[in-house]
C-alpha positions as CSV (number, residue, x, y, z in Angstrom):
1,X,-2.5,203.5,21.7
2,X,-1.3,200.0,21.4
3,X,2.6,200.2,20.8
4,X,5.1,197.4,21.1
5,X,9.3,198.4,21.2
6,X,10.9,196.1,19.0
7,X,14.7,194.2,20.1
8,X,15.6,194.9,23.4
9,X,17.8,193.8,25.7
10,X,15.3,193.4,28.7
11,X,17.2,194.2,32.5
12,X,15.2,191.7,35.0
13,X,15.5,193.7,38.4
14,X,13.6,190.8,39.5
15,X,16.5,187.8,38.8
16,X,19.8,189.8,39.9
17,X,19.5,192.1,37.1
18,X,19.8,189.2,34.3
19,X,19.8,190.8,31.1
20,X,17.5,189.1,28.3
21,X,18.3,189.9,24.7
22,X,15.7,190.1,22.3
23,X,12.4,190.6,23.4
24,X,9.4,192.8,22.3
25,X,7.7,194.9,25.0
26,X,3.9,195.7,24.4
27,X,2.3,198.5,26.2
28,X,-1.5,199.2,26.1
29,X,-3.5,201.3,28.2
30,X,-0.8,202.8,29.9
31,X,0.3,198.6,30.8
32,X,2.7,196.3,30.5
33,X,0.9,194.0,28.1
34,X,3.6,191.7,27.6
35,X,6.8,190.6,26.4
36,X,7.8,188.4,24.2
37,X,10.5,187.0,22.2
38,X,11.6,188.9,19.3
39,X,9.8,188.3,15.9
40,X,6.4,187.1,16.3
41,X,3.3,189.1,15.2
42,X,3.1,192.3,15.8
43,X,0.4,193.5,13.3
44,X,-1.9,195.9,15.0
45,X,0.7,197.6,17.1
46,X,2.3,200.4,16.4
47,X,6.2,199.5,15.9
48,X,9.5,200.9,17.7
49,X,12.2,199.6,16.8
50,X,14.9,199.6,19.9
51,X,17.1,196.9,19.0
52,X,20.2,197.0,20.6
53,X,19.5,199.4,23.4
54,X,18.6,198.1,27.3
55,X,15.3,198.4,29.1
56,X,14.8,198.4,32.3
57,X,12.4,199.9,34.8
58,X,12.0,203.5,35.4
59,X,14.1,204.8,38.0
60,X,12.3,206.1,41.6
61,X,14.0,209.2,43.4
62,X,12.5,208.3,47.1
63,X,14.0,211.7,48.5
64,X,14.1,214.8,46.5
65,X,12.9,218.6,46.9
66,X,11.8,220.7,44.2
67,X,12.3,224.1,44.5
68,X,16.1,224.2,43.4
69,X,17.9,223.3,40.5
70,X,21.3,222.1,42.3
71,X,23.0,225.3,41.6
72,X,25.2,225.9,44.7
73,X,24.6,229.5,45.6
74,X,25.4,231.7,49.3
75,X,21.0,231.8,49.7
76,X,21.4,228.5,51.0
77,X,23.7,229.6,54.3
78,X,21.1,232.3,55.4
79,X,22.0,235.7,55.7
80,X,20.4,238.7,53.8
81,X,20.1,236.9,50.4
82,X,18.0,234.0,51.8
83,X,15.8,236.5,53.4
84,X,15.0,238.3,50.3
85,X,14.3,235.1,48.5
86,X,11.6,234.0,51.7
87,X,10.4,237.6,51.4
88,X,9.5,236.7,47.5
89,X,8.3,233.0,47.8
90,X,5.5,234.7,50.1
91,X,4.1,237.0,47.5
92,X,1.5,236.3,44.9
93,X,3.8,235.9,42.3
94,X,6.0,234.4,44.2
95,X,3.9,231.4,44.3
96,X,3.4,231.2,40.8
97,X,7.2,231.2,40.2
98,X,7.7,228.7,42.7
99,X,4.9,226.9,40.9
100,X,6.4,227.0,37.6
101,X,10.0,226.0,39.2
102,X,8.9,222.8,41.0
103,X,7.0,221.4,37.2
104,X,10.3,222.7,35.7
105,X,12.3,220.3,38.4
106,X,10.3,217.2,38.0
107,X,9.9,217.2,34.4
108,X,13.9,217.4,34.8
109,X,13.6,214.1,36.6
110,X,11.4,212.7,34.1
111,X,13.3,213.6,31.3
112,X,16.4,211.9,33.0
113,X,14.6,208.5,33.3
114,X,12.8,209.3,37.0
115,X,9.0,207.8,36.8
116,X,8.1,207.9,40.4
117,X,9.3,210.5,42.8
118,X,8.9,211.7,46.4
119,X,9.4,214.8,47.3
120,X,10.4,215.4,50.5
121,X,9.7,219.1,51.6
122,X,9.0,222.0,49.3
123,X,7.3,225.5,50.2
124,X,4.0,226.5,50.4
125,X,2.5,223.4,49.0
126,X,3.8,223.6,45.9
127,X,4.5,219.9,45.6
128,X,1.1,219.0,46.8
129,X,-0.5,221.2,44.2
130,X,1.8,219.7,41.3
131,X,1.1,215.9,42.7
132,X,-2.0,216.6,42.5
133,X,-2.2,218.0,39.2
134,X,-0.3,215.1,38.1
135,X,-2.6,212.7,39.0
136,X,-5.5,214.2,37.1
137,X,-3.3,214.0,34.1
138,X,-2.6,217.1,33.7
139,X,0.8,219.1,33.2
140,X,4.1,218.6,31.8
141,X,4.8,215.7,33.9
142,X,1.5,213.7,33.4
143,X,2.0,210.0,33.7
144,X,4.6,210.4,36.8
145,X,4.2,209.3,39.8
146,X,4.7,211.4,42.4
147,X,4.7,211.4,46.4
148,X,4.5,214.3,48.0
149,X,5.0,215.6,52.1
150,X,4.5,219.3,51.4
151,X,6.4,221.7,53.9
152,X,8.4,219.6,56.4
153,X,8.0,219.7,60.5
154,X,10.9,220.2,62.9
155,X,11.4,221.9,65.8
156,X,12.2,225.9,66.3
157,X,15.9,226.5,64.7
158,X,15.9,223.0,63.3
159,X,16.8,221.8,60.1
160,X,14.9,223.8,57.3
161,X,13.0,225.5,59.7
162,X,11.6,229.2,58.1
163,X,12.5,227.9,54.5
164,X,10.9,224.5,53.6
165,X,10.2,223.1,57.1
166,X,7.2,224.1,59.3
167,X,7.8,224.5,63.2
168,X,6.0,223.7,66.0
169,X,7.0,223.0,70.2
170,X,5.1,220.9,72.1
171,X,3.8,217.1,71.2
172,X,0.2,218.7,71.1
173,X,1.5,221.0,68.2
174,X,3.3,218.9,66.9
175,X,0.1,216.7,66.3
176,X,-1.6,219.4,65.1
177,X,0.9,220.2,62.3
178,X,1.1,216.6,61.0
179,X,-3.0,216.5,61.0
180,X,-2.7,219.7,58.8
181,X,-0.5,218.3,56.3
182,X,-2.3,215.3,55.9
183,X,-5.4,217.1,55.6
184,X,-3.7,219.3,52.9
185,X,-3.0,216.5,50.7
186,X,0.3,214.9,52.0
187,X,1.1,211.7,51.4
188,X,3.5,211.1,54.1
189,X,5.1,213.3,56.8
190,X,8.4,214.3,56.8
191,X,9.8,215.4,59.8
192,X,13.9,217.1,60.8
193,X,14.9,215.5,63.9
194,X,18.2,216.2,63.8
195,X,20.3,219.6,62.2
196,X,22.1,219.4,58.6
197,X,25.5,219.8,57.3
198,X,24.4,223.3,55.7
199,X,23.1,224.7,59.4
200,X,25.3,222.9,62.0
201,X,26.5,225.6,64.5
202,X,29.7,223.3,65.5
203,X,32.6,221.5,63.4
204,X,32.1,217.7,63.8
205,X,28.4,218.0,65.3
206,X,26.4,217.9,61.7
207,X,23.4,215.9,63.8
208,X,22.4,218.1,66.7
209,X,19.3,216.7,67.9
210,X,16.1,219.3,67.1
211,X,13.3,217.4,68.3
212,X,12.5,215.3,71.0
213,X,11.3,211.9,71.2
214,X,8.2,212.9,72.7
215,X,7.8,215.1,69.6
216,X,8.7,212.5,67.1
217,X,6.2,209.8,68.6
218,X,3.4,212.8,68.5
219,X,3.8,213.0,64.8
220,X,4.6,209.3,64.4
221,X,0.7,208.7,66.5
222,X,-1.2,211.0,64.1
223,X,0.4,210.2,60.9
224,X,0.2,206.3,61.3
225,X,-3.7,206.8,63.0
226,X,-4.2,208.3,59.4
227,X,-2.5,206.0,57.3
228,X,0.3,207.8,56.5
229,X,4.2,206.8,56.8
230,X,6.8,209.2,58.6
231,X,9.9,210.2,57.0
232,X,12.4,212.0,59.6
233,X,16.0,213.7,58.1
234,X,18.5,212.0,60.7
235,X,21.9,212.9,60.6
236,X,23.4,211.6,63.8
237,X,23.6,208.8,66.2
238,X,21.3,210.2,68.6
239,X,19.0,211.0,65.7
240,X,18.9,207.7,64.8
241,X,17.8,206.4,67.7
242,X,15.3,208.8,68.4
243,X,13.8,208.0,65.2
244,X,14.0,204.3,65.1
245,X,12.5,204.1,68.7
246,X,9.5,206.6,68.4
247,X,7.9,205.0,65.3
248,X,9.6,207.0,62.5
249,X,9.1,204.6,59.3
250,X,11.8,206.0,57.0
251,X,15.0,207.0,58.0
252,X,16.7,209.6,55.5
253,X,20.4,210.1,55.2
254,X,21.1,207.7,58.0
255,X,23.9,207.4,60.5
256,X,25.7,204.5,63.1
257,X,22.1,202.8,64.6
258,X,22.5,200.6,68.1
259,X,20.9,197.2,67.9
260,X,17.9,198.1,69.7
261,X,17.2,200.7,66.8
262,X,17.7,198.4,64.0
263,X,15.4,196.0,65.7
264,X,12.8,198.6,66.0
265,X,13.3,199.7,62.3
266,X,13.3,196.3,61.2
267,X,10.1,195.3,63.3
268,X,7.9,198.4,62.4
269,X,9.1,197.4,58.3
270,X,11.7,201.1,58.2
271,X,13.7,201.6,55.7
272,X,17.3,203.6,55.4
273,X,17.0,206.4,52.5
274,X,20.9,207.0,51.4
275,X,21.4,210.0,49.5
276,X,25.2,210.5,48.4
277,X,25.0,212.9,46.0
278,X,25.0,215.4,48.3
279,X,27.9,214.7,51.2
280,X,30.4,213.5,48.2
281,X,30.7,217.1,46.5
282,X,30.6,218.8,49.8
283,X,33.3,216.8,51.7
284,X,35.6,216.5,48.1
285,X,35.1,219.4,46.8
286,X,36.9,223.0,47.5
287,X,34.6,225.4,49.9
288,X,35.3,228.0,47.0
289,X,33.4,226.0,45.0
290,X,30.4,224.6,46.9
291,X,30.1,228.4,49.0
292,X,29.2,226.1,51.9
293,X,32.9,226.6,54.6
294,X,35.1,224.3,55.1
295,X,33.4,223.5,58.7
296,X,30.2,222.1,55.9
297,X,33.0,220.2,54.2
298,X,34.3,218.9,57.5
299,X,30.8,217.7,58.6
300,X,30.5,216.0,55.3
301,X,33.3,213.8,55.7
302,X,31.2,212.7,59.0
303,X,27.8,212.3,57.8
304,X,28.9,210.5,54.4
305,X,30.4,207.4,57.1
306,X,27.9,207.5,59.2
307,X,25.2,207.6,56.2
308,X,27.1,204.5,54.7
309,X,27.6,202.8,58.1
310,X,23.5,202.9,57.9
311,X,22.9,201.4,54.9
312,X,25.4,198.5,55.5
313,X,23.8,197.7,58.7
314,X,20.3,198.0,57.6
315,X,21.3,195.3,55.3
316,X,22.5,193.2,57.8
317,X,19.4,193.6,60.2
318,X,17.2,193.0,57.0
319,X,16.4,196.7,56.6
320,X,15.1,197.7,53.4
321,X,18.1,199.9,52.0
322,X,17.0,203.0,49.6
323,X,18.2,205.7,47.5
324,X,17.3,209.4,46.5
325,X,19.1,212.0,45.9
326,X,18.8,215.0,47.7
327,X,17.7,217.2,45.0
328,X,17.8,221.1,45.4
329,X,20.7,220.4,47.4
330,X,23.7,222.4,46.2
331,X,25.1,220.2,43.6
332,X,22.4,217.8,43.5
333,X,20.7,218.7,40.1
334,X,17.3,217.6,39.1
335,X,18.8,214.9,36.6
336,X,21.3,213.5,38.8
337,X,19.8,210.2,39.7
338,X,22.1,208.2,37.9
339,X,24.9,209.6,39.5
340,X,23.5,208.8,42.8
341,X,23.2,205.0,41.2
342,X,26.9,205.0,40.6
343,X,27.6,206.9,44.5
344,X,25.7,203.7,45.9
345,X,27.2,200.8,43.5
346,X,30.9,202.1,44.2
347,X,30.7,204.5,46.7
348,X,28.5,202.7,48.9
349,X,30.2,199.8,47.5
350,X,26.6,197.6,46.9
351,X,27.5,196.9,43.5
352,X,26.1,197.7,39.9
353,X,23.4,195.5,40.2
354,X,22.2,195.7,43.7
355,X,22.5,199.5,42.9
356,X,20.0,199.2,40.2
357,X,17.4,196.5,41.9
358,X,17.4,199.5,44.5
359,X,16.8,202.3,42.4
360,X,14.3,200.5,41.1
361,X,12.1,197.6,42.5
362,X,13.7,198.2,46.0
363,X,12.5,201.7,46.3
364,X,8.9,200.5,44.6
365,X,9.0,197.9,47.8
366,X,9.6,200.8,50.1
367,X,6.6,202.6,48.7
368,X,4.9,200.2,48.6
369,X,3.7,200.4,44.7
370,X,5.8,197.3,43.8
371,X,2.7,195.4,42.6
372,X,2.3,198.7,40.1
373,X,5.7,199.7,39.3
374,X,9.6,199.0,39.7
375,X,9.9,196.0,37.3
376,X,9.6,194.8,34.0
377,X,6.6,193.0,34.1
378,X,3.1,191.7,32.5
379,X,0.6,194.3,34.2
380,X,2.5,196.6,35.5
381,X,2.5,200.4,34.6
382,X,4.3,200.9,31.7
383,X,7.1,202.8,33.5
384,X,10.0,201.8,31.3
385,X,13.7,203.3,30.3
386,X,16.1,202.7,27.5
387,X,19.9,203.4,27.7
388,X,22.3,202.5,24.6
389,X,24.9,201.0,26.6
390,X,24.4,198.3,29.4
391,X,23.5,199.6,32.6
392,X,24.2,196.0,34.7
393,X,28.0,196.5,33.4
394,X,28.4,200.6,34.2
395,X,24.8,202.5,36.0
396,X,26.8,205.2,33.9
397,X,25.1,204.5,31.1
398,X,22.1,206.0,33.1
399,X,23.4,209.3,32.3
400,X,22.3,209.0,28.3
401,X,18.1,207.6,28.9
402,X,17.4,207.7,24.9
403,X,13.6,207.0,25.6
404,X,11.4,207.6,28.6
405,X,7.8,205.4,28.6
406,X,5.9,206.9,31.7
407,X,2.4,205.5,32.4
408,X,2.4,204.7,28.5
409,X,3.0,208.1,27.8
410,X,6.1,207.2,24.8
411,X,8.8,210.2,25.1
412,X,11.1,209.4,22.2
413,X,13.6,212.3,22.3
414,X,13.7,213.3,26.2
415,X,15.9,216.8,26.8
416,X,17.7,217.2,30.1
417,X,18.6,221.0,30.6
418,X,22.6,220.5,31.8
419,X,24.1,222.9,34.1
420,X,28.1,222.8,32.4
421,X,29.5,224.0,35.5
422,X,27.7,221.6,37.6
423,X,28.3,218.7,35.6
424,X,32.3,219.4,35.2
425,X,32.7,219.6,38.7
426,X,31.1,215.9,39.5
427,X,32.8,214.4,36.1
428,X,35.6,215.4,37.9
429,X,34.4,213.4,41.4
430,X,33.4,211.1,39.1
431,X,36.9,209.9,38.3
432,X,37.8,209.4,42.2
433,X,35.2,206.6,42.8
């Protein structure tokens, strides 16, 4: 269907977010067609009249996992309860809830203004199956882009391992595992190298190194001799430069890197993945509330500098800077994105506008889909977004996405399922940044 949006205030991610009032955007065959200056002929086109609201590219979660909703809850922190949980996923109809539960979770990103997403370690292929889906058309998220690792790799008691992350030992396996996920269907790898907040043994060491470098080149060999990019979770120093010096391509989370790993980053083309919306809760809010220990909060308060530190200095080495948000995570619901826009412009301190070039274009450059998708542009997928209040001013008004255009696909009323408790807890952050 040809349709054109009538009166909008145009956000150009391209030109330091310049807002340009008054223009028509005409989508055809799932494209950008054009757009033009408000009040020339339309005939032929179906109409839409937007004035007064903003549009601006849809927004790209470059780190998320499916198979949670944000809920904080004790299965999380091991134990009994997490082992009945694993005992289910691993049944027959296990699966097909998990199934149902990672649609249920990206169509919660789409209906929050998320057009492209990468999902960064789910169980039992899950995510694979629903990318693939996806890009036959198919399902309640047809039209969305979607990236997908399957189950992550680490080492034997590393981050995720028995829950969403495969193990392995030696190099040789190691190799192995990442031929098997890319011969599943995975886009990229995603690797653990280092330990988590939620499964660090010792207050103030949230980063214990998992895997060796040896290990990390091993996957980093394979994957690249395929074509495919490595993510590795890095939550420490010596994580960092483990990564950045065995071939790793995108470092998530992020922590203080030495100069000879930001020149390595910098040469193979890396990127940092920042994801605040996860650390900020956990370090500011009280353990009765996040069920985590105050050793988790602790560790927070150390991996939310060091992620920060990352993402200043990658943009001082010329390191693409990105954002996602951590999804799944206790208090990181499947909507959240924009909240993670506002962590990054004044947490992170980048800025409204840098904030919003990132969510958008910059993370399309890291993927390298920018030719396709991240802008506002003539040809380009018709991935757009409208807010009712300016988003260059306050990435708040993320939070109210009044239309969602995916692929062409026109959603006019999109629903977000809110979790109330969720959502009064960060309002309340929300008011200390």
């Amino acid at each position: 269907m040809k349709r054109v949006y009538l009166d909008c205030n145009v956000v150009d991610v391209t030109d330091d977010c310049r807002v340009i009032a008054g223009r028509d955007i005409f989508v055809e065959d799932g494209r950008i067609a054009a757009i033009k200056p408000h009040g020339g002929d339309t005939s032929g086109w179906k109409s839409v009249d937007m004035s007064g609201k903003f549009a601006l590219p849809g927004l790209i979660n470059l780190h998320a996992h499916l198979f949670g909703t944000g809920m904080p809850s004790k299965v999380i922190g091991g134990g009994k309860a997490q082992e009945r949980v694993l005992k289910f996923v691993y049944t027959p109809l296990g699966k097909f809830v998990l199934g149902r539960l990672v649609a249920s979770a990206a169509k919660q990103e789409l209906m929050s203004g998320v057009t492209t997403l990468r999902a960064v370690g789910d169980f039992r292929g899950s995510d694979l199956e629903l990318a693939a889906k996806t890009r036959a058309g198919k399902g309640p998220v047809r039209g969305m882009k979607i990236f997908a690792s399957g189950s992550a790799l680490t080492a034997p008691g590393g981050h995720g391992a028995g829950t969403f992350a495969l193990t392995a030992d030696t190099p040789e396996r190691f190799a192995k595992a990442a031929e098997e996920a890319i011969d599943a269907g995975a886009d990229f790898v995603k690797i653990c190298i280092t330990g988590g907040v939620t499964d660090a043994k010792k207050r103030g060491e949230p980063g214990e190194v998992k895997m060796t470098a040896a290990q990390v080149e091993a996957v980093c060999n394979t994957a690249h001799a395929r074509g495919r990019r490595v993510a590795a979770h890095v939550q420490s120093k010596a994580g960092m430069e483990i990564a950045a010096l065995a071939g790793v391509d995108t470092v998530e989370h992020g922590a203080v890197m030495s100069e000879a790993a930001a020149q390595a980053l910098r040469a193979r083309g890396g990127a940092v993945i920042a994801t605040f919306s996860p650390a900020i809760p956990y370090c500011k809010l009280p353990p009765s509330v996040t069920k985590l220990g105050e050793d988790c909060a602790y560790n927070s308060e150390i991996v939310l500098r060091g992620m920060n530190d990352a993402a200043h200095e990658a943009e001082e080495h010329g390191i693409a800077v990105g954002m996602g948000t951590d999804a799944s995570c206790p208090f990181c619901t499947q909507y959240g994105m924009w909240r993670e826009v506002v962590y990054f412009a004044k947490v992170g301190g980048f800025g409204a506008k840098k904030a919003l070039r990132v969510a958008t274009l910059g993370n399309a450059e890291i993927l390298g889909i920018a030719g396709d998708t991240g802008s506002l542009e003539e040809g380009k997928s018709a991935d757009i977004i409208f807010t009712r209040k300016d988003p260059t001013v306050d990435p708040a008004a993320l939070s109210e996405v009044c239309r969602v255009v995916v692929s062409g696909r026109d959603i006019a009323h999109p629903r977000v399922k809110h979790n109330k408790f969720v959502d009064k807890q960060l309002d309340m952050l929300l008011k200390e940044v």
